[in-house]
ZAVEXVEX-355450 format. One line per 2 residues: number of its first residue (from 0); their letters; for each residue x negated, y negated, z of C-alpha. Coordinates in steps of 0.001 Angstrom, whole numbers, plus 500000, padded with zeros to 6 digits. Layout:
<atoms>
NUM	a	X Y Z | ... .
</atoms>
This chain:
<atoms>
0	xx	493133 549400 515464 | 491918 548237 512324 .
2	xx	494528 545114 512341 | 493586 544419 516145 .
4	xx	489823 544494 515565 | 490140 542208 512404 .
6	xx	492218 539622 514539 | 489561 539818 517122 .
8	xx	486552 539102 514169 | 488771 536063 513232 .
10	xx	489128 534485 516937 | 485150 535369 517212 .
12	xx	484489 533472 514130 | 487238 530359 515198 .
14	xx	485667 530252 518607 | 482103 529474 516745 .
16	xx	483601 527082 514628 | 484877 525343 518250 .
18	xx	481708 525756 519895 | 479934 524018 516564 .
20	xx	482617 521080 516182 | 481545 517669 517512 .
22	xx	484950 516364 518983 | 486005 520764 519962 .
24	xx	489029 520520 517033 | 490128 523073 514227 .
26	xx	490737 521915 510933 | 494198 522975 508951 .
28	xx	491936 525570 506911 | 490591 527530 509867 .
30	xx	493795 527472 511665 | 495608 528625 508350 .
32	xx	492893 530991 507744 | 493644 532982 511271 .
34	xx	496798 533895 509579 | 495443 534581 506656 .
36	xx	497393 531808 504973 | 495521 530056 501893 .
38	xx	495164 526370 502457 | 494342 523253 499929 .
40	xx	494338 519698 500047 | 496847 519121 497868 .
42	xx	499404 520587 500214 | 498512 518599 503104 .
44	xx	499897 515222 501947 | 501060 513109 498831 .
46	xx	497797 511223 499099 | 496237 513674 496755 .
48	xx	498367 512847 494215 | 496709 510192 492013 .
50	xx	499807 507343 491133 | 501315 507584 495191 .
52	xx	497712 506880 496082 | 497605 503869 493782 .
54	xx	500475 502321 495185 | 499607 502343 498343 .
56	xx	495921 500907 497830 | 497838 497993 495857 .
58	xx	500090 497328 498921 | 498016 497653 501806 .
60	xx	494955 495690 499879 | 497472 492715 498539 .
62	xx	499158 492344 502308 | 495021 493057 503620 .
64	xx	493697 489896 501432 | 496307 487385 502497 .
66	xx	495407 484934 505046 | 497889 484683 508225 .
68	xx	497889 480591 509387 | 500379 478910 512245 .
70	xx	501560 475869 510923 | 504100 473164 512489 .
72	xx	507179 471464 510925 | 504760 468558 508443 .
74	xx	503091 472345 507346 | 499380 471053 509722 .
76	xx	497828 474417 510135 | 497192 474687 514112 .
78	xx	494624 476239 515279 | 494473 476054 519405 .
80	xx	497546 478298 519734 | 496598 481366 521650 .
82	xx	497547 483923 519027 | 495996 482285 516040 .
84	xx	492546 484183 516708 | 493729 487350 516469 .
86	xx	495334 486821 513467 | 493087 484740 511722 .
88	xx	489580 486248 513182 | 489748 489126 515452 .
90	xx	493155 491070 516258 | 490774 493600 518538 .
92	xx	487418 494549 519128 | 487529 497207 516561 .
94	xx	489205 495285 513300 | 489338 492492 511320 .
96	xx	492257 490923 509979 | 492417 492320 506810 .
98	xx	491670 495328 508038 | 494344 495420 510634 .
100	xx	497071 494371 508202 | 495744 496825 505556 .
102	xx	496194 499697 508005 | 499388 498076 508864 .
104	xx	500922 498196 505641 | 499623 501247 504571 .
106	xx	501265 502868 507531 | 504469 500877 506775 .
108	xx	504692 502532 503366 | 502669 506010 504403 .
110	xx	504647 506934 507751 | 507764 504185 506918 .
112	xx	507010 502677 509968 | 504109 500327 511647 .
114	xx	503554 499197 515088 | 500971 497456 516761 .
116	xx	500716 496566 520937 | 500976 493256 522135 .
118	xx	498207 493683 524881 | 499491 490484 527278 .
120	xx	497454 489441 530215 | 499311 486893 532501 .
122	xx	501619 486502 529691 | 498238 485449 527688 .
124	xx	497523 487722 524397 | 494444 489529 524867 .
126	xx	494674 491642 521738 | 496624 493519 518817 .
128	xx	496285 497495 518846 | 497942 498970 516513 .
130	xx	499749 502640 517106 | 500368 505955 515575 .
132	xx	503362 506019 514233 | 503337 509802 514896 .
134	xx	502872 509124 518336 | 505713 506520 518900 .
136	xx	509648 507447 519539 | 512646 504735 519653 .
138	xx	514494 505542 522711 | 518279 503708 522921 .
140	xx	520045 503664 526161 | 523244 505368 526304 .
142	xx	525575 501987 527126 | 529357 502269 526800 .
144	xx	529138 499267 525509 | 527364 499034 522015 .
146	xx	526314 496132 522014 | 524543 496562 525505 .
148	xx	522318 499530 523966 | 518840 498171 524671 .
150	xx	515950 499906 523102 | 512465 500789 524115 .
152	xx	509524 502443 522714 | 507687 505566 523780 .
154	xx	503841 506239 522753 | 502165 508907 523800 .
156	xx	498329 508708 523708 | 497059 512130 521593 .
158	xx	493565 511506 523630 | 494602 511922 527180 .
160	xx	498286 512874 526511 | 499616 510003 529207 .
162	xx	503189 508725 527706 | 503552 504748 527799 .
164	xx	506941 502803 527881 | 506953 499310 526133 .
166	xx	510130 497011 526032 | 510524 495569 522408 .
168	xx	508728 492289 522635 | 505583 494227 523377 .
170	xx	505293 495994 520050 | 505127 494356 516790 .
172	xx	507065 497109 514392 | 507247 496572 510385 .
174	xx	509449 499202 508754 | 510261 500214 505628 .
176	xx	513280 498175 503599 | 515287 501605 504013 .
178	xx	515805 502800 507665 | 517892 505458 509401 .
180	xx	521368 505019 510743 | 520575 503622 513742 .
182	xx	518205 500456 511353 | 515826 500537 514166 .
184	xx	513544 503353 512390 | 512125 503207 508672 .
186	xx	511747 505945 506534 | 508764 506301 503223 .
188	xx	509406 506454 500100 | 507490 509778 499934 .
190	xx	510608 511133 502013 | 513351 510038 500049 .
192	xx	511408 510959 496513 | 510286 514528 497639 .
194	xx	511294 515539 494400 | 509682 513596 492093 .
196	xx	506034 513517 494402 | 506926 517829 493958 .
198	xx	507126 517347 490170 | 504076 514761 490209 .
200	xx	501900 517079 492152 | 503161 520288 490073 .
202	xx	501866 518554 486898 | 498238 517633 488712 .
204	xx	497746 521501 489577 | 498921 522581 485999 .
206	xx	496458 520504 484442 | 493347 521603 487365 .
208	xx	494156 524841 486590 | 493922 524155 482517 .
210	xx	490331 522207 483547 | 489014 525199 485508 .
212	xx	490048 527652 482551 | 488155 525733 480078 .
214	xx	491272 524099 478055 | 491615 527587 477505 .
216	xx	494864 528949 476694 | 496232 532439 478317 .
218	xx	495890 535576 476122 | 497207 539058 475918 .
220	xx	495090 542077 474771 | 496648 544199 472021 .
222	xx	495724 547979 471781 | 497126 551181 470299 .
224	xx	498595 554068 472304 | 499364 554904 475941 .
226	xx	497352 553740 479094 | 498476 553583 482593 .
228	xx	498931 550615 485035 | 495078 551687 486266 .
230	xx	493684 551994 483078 | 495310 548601 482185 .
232	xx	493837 546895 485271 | 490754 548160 485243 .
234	xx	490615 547254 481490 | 491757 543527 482135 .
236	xx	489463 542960 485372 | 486594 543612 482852 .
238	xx	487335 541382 480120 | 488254 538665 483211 .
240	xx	485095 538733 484323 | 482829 538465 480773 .
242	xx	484827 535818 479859 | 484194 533999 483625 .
244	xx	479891 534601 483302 | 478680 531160 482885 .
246	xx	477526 530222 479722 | 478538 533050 478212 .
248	xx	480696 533116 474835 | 481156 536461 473435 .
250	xx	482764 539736 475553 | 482907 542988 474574 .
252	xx	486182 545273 473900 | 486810 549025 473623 .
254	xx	487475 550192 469917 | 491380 549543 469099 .
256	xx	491430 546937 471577 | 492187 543223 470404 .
258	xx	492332 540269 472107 | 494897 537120 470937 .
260	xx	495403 533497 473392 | 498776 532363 473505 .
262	xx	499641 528996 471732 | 499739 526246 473918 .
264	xx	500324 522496 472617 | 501012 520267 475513 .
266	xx	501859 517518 472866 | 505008 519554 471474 .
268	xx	506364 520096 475520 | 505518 516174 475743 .
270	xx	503896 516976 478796 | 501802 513846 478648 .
272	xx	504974 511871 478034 | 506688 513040 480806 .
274	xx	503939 512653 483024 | 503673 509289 482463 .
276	xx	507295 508699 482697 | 507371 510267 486010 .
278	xx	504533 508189 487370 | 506144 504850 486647 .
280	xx	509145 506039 488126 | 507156 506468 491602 .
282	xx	505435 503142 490458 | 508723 501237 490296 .
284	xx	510305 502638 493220 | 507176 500638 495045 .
286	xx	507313 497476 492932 | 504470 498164 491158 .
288	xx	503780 497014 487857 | 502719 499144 485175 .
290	xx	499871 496630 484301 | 498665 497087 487803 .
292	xx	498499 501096 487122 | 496359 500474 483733 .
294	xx	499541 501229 481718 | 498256 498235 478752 .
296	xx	500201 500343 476025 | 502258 496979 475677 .
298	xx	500517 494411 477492 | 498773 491446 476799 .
300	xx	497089 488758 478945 | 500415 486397 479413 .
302	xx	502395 489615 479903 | 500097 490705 482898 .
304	xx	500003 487186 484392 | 504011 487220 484195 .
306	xx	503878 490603 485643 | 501424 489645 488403 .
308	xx	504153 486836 489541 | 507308 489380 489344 .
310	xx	504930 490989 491681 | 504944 488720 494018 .
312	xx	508277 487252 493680 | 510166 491114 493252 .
314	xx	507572 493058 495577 | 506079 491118 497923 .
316	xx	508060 488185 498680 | 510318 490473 500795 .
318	xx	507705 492416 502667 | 505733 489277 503830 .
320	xx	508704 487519 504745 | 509573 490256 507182 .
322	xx	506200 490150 508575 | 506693 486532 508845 .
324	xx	509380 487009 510793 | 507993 489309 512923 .
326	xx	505501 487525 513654 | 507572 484597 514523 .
328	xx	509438 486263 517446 | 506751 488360 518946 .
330	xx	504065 485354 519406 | 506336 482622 519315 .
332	xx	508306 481335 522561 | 511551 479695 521489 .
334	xx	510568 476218 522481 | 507799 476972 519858 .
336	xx	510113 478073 517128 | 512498 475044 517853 .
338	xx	509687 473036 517545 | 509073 474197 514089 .
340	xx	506112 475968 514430 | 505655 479485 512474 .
342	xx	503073 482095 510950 | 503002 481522 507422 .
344	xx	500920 484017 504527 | 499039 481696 501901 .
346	xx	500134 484029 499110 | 498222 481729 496634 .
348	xx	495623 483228 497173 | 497437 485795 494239 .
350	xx	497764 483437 492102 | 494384 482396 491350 .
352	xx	493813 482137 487525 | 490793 481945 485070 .
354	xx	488934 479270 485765 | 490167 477063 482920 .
356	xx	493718 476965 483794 | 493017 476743 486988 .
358	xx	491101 473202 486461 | 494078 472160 484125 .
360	xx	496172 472657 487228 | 494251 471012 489568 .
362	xx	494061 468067 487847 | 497943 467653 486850 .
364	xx	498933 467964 490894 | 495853 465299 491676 .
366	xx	497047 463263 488724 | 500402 463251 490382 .
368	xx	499771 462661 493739 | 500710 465835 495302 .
370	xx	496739 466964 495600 | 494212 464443 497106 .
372	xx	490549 464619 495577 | 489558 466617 498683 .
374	xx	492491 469084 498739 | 491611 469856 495587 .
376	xx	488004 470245 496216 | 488860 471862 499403 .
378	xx	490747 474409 497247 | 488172 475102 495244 .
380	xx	485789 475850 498515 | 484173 472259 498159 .
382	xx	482591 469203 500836 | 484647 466341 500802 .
384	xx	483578 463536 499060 | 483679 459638 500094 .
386	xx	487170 458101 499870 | 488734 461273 498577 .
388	xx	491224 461173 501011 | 493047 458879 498951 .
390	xx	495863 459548 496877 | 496000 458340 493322 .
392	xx	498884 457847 490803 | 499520 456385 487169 .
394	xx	500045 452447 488101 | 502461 452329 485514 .
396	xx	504841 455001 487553 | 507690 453303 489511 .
398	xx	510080 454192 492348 | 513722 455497 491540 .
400	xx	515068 452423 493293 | 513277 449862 491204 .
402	xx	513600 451372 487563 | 514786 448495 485572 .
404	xx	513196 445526 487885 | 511091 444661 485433 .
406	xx	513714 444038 482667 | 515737 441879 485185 .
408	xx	513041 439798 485852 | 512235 439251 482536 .
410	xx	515960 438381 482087 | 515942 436095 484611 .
412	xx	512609 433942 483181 | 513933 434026 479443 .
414	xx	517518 432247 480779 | 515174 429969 482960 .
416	xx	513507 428928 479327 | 516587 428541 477711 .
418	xx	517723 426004 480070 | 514642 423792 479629 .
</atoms>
């Protein structure tokens, strides 16, 4: 009776919390609390753990702040194709475009998979929505013949619970680099490095625990003669809570008792050494730097720029090329693509330097004709200017097929003397 009437207080108290919820849902502490099951955050996902967290901000925000344009084969951005406003101004009612690759890519990394809807009217794009990865299956058809195995997803909406088919060209889907058998699925990183994310989040709760203590070590109370496991408890629970009284310092103990801490010296277990070593590990199986995780122990300003472009080049390179490529086939037709039109990410916007090499820059590729007066003041967010659409270039600079013209005609006029 006792058991039954205490699970009957619990689904009194749950049906409260139902009747007081906005949206009528449980959260993962009342439902674990039914069963009398303890519950934290930290056991809900990696994202509590500080350095997985960190590398996923980096991603999402780098791929979030780099502008998507359509250019043609001469690289003139276009903007009067159809799809260029949802990548470049609004993908849906509901998100901008960095916010709609930043969810993306965090979802790419997070889940191992991301996948937005194509929403086609008339064969017209009418928006980007982008999907639960939770909610989304690959289904293959069972062909004989492999290579006649078409594919399809399934979504199922959590809201109304209605499933939706969608053939492949109406879902744009970024994966991980590392996929299942099958390469149509990705999986995360934070599946394939349970381990280490199990060591990482280990250390975290050590060191909580060691916060919430004090930085006090454990200790064992020392006493002369006989006492039973009772005695004992009762002894401990009172010493336990003195020493837990807020602001208080001192406890008292029963003559012949003593109380010693144990030593503890995280510096001769090289916790702190392995901690660190662990957290680059997760960093580098991500591509991130250890500049970019405040690790400056060896670091100077030309080492972080150089680590900035391995970045880019090691890390990023290959994830926005596979967007790119996405991209490409999903909004493109293939009279487009033959035409040489594709999406293309301005990842200079990376590269952008202190203000004082940046001018030195600048002014070599104007100096060289590669910049005109207004690109460069265009990339520097300026108005055009009058007759700075003209290219300049050192008069004294010749083409490749006329080095030495000058010393032939000079030739030529010195023999023309001698013969007068």
């Amino acid at each position: 009776m006792q058991l039954l009437d205490k699970l009957k207080g619990k689904l009194k108290n749950l049906r409260q919390a139902w009747n007081r919820a906005d949206n009528n849902t449980f959260s993962m502490s009342q439902i674990m609390e039914l069963f009398g099951s303890s519950y934290s955050a930290d056991t809900d996902s990696d994202l509590g753990e500080i350095i997985f967290f960190t590398c996923l901000k980096i991603l999402a925000e780098s791929i979030g702040k780099i502008p998507c344009y359509l250019l043609d084969k001469e690289k003139k951005r276009i903007n009067d194709h159809p799809a260029t406003w949802f990548l470049s101004v609004k993908p849906n009612e509901f998100m901008t475009p960095a916010r709609f690759f930043t969810y993306i890519e965090f979802n790419r990394n997070y889940r191992g998979n991301a996948y937005a809807y194509i929403n086609r009217i008339n064969g017209k794009i009418e928006g980007l929505y982008p999907l639960d990865p939770r909610c989304v299956q690959i289904w293959v058809n069972n062909s004989p013949r492999f290579t006649e195995r078409t594919y399809y997803y399934q979504y199922t909406d959590e809201r109304n619970g209605k499933i939706h088919y969608f053939a492949p060209e109406e879902i744009l889907h970024f994966k991980s680099w590392i996929t299942d058998d099958s390469g149509l699925s990705g999986k995360s990183v934070r599946e394939i490095l349970a381990a280490s994310f199990a060591g990482q989040k280990a250390s975290t709760k050590f060191l909580n625990e060691l916060y919430s203590k004090g930085l006090v070590a454990s200790a064992f109370v020392k006493y002369t003669g006989d006492l039973k496991r009772e005695s004992q408890d009762r002894i401990l629970d009172e010493i336990i809570r003195q020493s837990n009284e807020k602001g208080r310092r001192l406890f008292t103990l029963p003559i012949g008792f003593d109380v010693q801490k144990l030593d503890l010296k995280l510096t001769d277990s090289q916790f702190f050494e392995l901690k660190k070593y662990s957290a680059l590990q997760i960093a580098a199986a991500f591509g991130i730097q250890p500049a970019q995780l405040n690790d400056l122990t060896k670091s100077s300003y030309a080492s972080e720029a150089a680590q900035q472009v391995s970045f880019l080049a090691n890390t990023l390179l290959y994830i926005i090329t596979n967007y790119e490529q996405e991209l490409n086939y999903k909004l493109l037709d293939r009279k487009e693509i033959l035409n040489g039109l594709h999406w293309k990410f301005n990842v200079s916007v990376l590269l952008r330097t202190n203000p004082e090499v940046q001018a030195d820059i600048i002014q070599k590729l104007v100096q060289n004709s590669v910049y005109s007066i207004n690109e460069a003041r265009a990339f520097l967010d300026k108005p055009p200017c009058e007759h700075g659409d003209t290219r300049i270039v050192n008069g004294s600079f010749v083409a490749l097929e006329n080095i030495g013209a000058a010393y032939e005609s000079k030739s030529g006029n010195n023999n023309a003397n001698n013969k007068e």
